[in-house]
N, C-alpha and C positions, 0 to 999 in steps of 0.2 A: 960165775955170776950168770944171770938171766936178762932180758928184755930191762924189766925191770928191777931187778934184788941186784943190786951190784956190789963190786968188793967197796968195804965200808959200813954197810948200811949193817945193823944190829938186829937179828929175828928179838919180836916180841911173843913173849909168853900169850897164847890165847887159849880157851876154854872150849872151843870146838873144833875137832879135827876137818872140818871142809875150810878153814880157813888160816892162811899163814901171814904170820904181820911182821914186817921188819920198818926200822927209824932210819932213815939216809942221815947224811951225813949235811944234806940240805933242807934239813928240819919237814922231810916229806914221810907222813908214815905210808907202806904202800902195804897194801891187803889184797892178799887174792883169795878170792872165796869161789868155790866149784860144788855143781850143784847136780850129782850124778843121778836125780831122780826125774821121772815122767812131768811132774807138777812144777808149777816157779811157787818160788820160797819169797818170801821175806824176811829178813832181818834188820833188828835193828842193834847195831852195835855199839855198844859202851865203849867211851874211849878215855882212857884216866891218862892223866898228866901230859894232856894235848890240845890245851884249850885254847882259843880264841882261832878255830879254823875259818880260811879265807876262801877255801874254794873244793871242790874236790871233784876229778875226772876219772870216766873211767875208759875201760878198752877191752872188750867182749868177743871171744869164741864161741857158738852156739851153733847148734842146728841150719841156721838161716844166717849167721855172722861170721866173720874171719877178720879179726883184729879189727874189729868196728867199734867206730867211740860210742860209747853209751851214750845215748839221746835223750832219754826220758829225766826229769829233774831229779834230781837227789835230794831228799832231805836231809838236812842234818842242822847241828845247831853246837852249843858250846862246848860238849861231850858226849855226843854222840852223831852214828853217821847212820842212817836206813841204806840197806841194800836190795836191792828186787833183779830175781838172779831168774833165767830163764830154764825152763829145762833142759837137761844136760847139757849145761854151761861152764866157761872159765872164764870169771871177771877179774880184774884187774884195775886198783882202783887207786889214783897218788891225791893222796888230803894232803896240803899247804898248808901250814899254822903260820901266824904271825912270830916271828923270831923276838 
């Protein structure tokens, strides 16, 4: 296991290779998305069969960060989360659902 991906937790099927998603075992989906390009990106991510999210944090490697909490607010909403990823970045991000 990782920082964050520990034994337990379930990788989720995702549709973009910069980004890998596993389910803990504490109802936490955790996404880490890395962003190997000059430019910051945005996404906005669909999240099926995760609904009523409580909260979601993240924790960023970047050019100017080293395991620093993501500061800026996240949008998200009942099934989906936005990510704003910096250049050549590695975010790391734990959404909380209501169980």
């Amino acid at each position: 296991g990782t920082k964050f991906l520990r034994e337990g937790c379930e990788i989720v099927d995702v549709s973009d290779p910069n980004f890998v998603a596993a389910v803990s075992p504490r109802c936490r989906l955790i996404v880490v998305a890395t962003n190997d390009t000059p430019d910051e990106k945005i996404y906005c991510a669909e999240i099926k069969n995760f609904d009523k999210i409580l909260s979601v944090n993240g924790t960023r490697t970047s050019e100017t960060e080293k395991w620093a909490k993501v500061k800026e607010r996240l949008e998200y909403g009942p099934d989906r989360v936005e990510f704003r990823l910096p250049p050549c970045s590695v975010s790391t991000y734990e959404i909380l659902r209501k169980r």
